[in-house]
N, C-alpha and C positions, 0 to 999 in steps of 0.2 A: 301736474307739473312734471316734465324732463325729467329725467334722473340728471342730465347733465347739465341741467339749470343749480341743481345744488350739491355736487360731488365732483370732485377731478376728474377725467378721461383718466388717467394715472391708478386713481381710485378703483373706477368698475372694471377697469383691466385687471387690477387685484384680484378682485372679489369674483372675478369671471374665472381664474384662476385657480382660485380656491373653491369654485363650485359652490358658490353661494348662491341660495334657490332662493327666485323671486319674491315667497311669503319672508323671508330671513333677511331681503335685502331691502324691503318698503320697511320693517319692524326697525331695521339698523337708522333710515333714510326719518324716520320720525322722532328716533330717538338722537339723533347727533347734535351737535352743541348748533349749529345751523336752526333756527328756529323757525325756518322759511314754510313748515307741514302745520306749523302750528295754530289750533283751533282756540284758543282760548283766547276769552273776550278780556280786554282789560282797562278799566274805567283809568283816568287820565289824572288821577287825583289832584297833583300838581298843577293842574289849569284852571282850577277853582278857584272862587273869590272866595266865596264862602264852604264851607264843607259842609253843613249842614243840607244843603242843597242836594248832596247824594245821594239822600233818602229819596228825593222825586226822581232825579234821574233813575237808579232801580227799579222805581216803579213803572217806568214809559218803557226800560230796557224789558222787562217783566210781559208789561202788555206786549209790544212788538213780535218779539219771542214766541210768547203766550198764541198772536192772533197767525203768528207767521208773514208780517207783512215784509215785505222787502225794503230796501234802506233806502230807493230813490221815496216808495211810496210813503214811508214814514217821516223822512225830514221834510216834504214837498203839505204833508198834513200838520208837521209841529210847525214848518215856517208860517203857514197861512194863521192857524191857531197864533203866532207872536206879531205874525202885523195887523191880528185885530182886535190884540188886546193893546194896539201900540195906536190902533183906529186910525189903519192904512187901507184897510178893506172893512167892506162888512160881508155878511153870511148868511143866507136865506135859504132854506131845505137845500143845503149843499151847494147851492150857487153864489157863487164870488162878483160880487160889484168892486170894481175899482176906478177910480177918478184921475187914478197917475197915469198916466198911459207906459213908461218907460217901465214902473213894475207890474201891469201886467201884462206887456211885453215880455217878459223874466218869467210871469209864471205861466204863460201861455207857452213858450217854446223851449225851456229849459228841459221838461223830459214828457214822453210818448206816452199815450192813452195811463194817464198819471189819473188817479181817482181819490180823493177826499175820501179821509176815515172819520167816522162822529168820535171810534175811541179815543181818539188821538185830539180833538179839538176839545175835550172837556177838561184834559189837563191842565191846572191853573200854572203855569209857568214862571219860574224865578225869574223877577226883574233885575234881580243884583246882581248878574251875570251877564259879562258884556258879550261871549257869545258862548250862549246855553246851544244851539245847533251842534256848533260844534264840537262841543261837548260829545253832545249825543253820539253825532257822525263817529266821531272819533274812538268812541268805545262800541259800538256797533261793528266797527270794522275787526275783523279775526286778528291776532297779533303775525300769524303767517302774513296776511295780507300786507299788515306795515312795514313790517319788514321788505319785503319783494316794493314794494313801492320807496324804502325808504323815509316815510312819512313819520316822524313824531312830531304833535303839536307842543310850542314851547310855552312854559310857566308864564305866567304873569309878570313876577318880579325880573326876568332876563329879558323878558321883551321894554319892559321902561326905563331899563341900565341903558340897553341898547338905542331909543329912540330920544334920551331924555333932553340930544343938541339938534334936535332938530326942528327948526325956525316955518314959520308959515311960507312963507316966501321960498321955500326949496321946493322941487318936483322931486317929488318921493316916487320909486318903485320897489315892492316886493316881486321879484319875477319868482317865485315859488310861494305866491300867497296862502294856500290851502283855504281855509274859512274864515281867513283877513284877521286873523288876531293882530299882524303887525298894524296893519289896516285901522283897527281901529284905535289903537294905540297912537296914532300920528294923529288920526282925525282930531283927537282931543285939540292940538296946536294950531287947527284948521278953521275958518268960519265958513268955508265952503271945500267941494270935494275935488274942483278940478282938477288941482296939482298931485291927486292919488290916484297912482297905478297899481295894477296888481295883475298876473296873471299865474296860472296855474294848468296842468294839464288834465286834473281829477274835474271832472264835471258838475259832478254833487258840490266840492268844495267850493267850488267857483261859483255857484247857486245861492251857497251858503252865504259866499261875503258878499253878494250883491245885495241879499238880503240884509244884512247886516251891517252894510253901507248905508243901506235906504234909510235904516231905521235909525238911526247915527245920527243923521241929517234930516230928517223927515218934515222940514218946515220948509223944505225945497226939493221941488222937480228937477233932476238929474236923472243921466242916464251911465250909471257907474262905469267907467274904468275899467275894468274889470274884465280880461278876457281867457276864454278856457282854449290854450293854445299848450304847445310845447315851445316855450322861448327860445329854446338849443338852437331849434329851425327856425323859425321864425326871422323873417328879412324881410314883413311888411308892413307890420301894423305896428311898430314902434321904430320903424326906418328915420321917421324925423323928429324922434324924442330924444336928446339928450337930458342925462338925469342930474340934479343937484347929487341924489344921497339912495343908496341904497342899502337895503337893511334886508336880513331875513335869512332863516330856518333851512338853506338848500336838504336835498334830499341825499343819504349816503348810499353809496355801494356804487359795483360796476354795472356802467352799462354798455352794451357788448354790439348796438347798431354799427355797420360800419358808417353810416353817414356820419354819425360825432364823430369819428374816428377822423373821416374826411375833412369836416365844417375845423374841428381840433386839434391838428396835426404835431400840433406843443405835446398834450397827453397821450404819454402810451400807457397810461396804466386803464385806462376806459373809467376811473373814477367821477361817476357823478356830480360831484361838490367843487370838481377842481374844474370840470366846464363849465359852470358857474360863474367858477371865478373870473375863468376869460371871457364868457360872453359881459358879463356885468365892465369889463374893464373898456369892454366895446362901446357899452351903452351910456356911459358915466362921460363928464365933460370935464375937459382939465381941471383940476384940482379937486373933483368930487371922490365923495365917498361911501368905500362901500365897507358895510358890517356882515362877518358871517361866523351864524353856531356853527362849531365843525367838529370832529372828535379830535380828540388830543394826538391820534396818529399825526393828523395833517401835519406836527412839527417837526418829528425824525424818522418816521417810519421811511426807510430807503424809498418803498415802492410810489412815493408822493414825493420823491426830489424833483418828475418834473415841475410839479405847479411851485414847487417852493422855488425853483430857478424862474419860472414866467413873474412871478411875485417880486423877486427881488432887481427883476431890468425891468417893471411895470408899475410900481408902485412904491410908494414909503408907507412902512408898517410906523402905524402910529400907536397901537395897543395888542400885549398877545395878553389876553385875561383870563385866567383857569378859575372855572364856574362848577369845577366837579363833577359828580355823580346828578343830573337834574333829571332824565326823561325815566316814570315808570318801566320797568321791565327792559335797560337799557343800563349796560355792565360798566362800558367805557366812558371816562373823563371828558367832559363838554369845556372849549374853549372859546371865547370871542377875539375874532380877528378884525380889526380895525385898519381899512388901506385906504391910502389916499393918490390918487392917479396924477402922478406926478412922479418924477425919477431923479435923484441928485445921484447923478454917475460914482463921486467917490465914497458912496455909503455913509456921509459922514451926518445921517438923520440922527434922530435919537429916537428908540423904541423904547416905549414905557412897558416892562413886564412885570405883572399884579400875580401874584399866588396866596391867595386865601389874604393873610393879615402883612405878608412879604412883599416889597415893592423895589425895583431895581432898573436901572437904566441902562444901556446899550448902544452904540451905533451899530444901524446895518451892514456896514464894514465887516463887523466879526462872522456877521453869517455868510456872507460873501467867499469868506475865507476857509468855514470848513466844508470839509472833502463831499456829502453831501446835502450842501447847502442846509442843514438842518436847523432850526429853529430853538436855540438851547434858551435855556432861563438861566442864561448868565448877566453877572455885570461886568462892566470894565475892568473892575478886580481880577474877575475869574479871566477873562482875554488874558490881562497880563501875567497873571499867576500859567497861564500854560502858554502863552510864549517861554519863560522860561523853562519849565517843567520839561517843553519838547526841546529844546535847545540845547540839554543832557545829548550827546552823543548816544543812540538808542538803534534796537532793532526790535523788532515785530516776531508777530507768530508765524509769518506766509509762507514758511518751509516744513508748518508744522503738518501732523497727521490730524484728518478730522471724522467724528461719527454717530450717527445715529443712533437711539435707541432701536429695540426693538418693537417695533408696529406687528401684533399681532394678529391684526384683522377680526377681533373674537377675544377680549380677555378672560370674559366668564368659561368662554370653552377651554383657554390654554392655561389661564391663572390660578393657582390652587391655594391656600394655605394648609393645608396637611402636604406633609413632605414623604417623600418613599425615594426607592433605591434608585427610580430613574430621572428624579428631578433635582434641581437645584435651585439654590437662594437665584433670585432675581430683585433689583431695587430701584425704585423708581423717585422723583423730585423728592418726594415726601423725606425718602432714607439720606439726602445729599443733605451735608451739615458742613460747614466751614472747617477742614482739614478731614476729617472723617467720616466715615459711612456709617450711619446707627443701624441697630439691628432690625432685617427685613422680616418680618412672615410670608413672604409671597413665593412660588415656586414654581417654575416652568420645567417640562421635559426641553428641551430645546431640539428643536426639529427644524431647521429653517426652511425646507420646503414647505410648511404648514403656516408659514407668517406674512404677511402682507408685506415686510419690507424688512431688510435688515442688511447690517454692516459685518464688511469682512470678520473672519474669524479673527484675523493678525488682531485688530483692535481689541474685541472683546477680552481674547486671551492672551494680551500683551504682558510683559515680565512687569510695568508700572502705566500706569496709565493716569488722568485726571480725569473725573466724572463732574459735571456740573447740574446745577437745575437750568433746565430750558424755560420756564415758566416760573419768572421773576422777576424784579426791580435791581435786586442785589445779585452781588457779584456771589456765587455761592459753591466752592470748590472743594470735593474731597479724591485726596490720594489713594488708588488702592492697586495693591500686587500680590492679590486673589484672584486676578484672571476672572472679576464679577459680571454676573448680566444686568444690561440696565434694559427697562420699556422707554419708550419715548419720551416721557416727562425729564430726562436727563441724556445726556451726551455727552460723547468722549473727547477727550483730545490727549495727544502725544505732543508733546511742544520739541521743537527743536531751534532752539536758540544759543549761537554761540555765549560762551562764556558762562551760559549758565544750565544747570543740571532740572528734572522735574522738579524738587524740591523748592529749589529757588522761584522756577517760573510760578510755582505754588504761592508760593511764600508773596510774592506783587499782586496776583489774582485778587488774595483773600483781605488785603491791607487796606487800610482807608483811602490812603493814597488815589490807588487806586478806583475803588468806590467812588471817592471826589469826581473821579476823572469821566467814569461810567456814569453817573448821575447828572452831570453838569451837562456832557455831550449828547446823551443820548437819551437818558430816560426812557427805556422802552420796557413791556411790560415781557417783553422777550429776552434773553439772553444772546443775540446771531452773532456768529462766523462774521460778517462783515464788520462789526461794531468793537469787537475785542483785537481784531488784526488792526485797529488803530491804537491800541493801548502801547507805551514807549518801554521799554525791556531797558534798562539803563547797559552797560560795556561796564560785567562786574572783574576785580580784581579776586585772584584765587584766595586771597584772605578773607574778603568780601563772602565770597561765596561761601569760603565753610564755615563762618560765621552763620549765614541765613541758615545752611543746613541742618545744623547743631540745633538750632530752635525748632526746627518742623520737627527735629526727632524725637525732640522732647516733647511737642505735643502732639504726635501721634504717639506714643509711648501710654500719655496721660494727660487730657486738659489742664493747660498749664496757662496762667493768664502772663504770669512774669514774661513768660517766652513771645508770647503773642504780642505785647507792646513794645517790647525790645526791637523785634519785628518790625514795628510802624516807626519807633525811633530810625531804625538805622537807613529806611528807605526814604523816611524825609532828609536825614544826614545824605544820602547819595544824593538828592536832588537841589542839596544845596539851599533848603526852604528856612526859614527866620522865624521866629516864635508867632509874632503876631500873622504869620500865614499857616501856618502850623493850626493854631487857635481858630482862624477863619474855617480850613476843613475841618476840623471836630465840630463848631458850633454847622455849617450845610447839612453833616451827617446828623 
């Protein structure tokens, strides 16, 4: 793989820079949070019916491994093995009789000089497993590889949330079928397989749910649905399908062909999930609908405002449902987006938003409204409560100073915890604490010639500065004029807001208030510069002000809770808020 398949151009100019030699830059390239180098297999637990069943697969993964067969030749020997324990074929010193002709058509031309293993046909194979292949497939493949492909197969229990209204008489497609888990999840509501489509561009997977199509149906000759294309491109072999209903798992990340680019001219971010969304919007017939896992970005993360702008003049969102933490070895929050192709110009649907045991309603209208078009889990309440809240006469940060930690290129080279005469404290998210900086052990010489990236000196060694955590939920702000260094896990900023002093800008940062407003609007597991220069600075009176002041000093002095709430009284007091809203932000947070 590139180095510039998984590092910035930005990045290896760094490191070019700094004289990073090739054995030091593949060691850095395999270790980075980027998993895309990553060798290690990983069984799919969550797509099991049964767990007990792990023991077998182990043991198939084992032999595999063990005989060194490769993964067309292994799934192409366990499929045969399960349609003739399914007595779709039979098996005679290695030769295949079959009566169907359409599957073995499938297993005739699905893949090249393909050979029958006996180890692989002895294994008694789980029947209570609607696709044990894929199973297999799936933990076969490297976690690097899914990655780069985007591929995680979905659990059981999200794929029957997601199919559970869908009626025989609809034409189903999964255009990103992988090995037809959706596939065979719909068949159940099917007496026959016509109205299922499925295509995929993984070869093997597309083998897989043909296979697993048949077997579904096996009391009837059909010739599956089923095609191993890239639907991006694709303008022939579903040209005169329109769909009832589409559902399915797309695949995440950028993809950087210029042709989507071309075919997609809506997305600039090259995001794969969100050409999805528009080819599905293509394929789908007025009023149908499509379902899609997506990560939790898809709702505020800036760089997804275009799809969220094609969503909102293309569709009525009828469900945003947060599903959590579901795919193994997979960090990020999984949501289901429910659209229905159909458009009410003045937003005034209503979208059902589900959070765990939390249920709340909304017209599309409010998303409409903010700046970019993000996706909040608000209700109507929340609409109204910041109509008012912004209707304070207010100003922003956009005049303020902003800045980076420092990016070292090499921590273990430049970070120390024994101190000596030429270093200094350095502090990083971990040390950033709401109003103050706990104590660091960490120590750098500061050399900035020697660092991959960093911010003017004026910042770091400013007379007052505010440090925050970059990597957070919460609003997380401490004061300091130590003139301290931070690493990148935290950032500075210099506020410059009439009326009001650091302290005060301090003092809204750290308050629930606040928090309300950060949590409602954006939710992101970031802290960014774009998100906070929306937060409302109220026009304070000089009383006002050394009022707020008076309290930050007292609890930078000495953690003081009196101070701290007096603090969130007097800013719900400037905004003019009523007990029982008052009450509503304490119970959100």
């Amino acid at each position: 793989m590139k180095k510039d398949e998984i590092i910035s151009a930005a990045t290896i100019n760094n490191w070019s820079r700094l004289n990073v030699s090739e054995s030091a830059l593949e060691e850095r390239l395999t270790k980075r949070a980027n998993k895309r180098l990553s060798t290690k297999n990983i069984i799919p637990t969550e797509y099991f019916i049964n767990k007990k069943n792990i023991k077998i697969l182990s043991e198939i993964i084992d032999c595999i491994q063990e005989k060194k067969y490769d993964i067309e030749t292994a799934i192409y020997s366990l499929a045969v093995n399960l349609l003739k324990t399914n007595k779709l074929l039979s098996i005679k010193n290695l030769k295949i009789k079959c009566d169907n002709p359409y599957l073995a058509e499938i297993l005739d031309n699905s893949f090249e000089n393909i050979k029958l293993q006996k180890d692989l046909l002895k294994f008694k194979l789980p029947s209570d497993e609607k696709d044990f292949l894929g199973i297999v497939y799936q933990s076969l493949l490297q976690e690097g590889s899914k990655n780069k492909q985007g591929s995680y197969y979905t659990p059981e229990r999200i794929i029957k949330s997601i199919t559970q209204n869908i009626h025989p008489d609809m034409k189903y497609l999964d255009p990103c079928c992988g090995t037809g888990s959706f596939l065979l999840k719909v068949s159940e509501k099917f007496e026959t397989p016509k109205n299922i489509f499925g295509c995929d561009i993984d070869k093997t997977a597309c083998f897989i749910a043909k296979i697993n199509l048949i077997i579904k149906f096996k009391n009837i000759i059909f010739k599956p649905q089923i095609y191993n294309i890239d639907v991006l491109k694709d303008t022939q072999i579903l040209k005169n399908e329109d769909f009832d209903i589409i559902a399915t798992n797309p695949p995440w990340g950028s993809m950087t062909e210029s042709e989507y680019k071309k075919l997609y001219p809506e997305i600039f971010s090259g995001e794969s999930f969100s050409y999805f969304i528009i080819k599905s919007q293509k394929l789908l017939q007025q009023n149908g609908n499509c379902i899609f896992i997506l990560p939790e970005s898809i709702l505020n993360v800036t760089t997804h405002k275009d799809v969220r702008e094609f969503i909102l003049n293309n569709f009525e969102i009828i469900q945003i449902k947060n599903c959590g933490k579901i795919f193994t070895g997979v960090l990020s929050d999984v949501i289901l987006l429910n659209l229905k192709k159909s458009h009410t110009p003045d937003g005034q649907n209503i979208i059902s938003i589900v959070n765990n045991d939390n249920k709340c309603e909304i017209k599309q209208a409010a998303y409409l409204a903010n700046k970019n078009f993000n996706f909040s889990a608000i209700s109507d309440f929340d609409v109204e409560l910041f109509r008012k809240i912004y209707s304070i006469p207010h100003l922003t940060l956009q005049n303020s100073q902003w800045g980076l930690g420092i990016v070292t290129g090499n921590n273990k080279k430049h970070i120390s915890e024994h101190p000596d005469d030429t270093k200094e404290k350095i502090y990083t998210g971990k040390e950033v604490l709401k109003y103050k900086l706990q104590a660091s052990n960490k120590f750098i010489t500061f050399n900035r010639q020697e660092f991959q990236q960093t911010a003017p000196d004026s910042l770091y060694r400013a007379k007052e500065k505010l440090i925050y955590k970059f990597i957070s939920k919460k609003l997380v702000f401490a004061y300091d004029d130590k003139q301290s260094l931070v690493l990148n896990s935290a950032n500075i900023l210099i506020p410059e807001v009439k009326t009001h002093s650091i302290k005060t800008v301090l003092a809204f940062l750290n308050s629930e208030l606040f928090q309300y407003i950060y949590t409602k609007k954006f939710n992101e597991l970031k802290v960014l510069k774009g998100n906070l220069l929306q937060l409302p600075f109220p026009i304070l009176s000089s009383e006002t002000k050394n009022e707020l002041e008076n309290s930050i000093d007292r609890i930078l002095i000495k953690e003081n809770s009196e101070a701290i709430n007096k603090i969130d009284k007097l800013i719900y007091k400037i905004f003019n808020l009523r007990k029982e809203e008052i009450q509503y932000i304490k119970n959100t947070l």
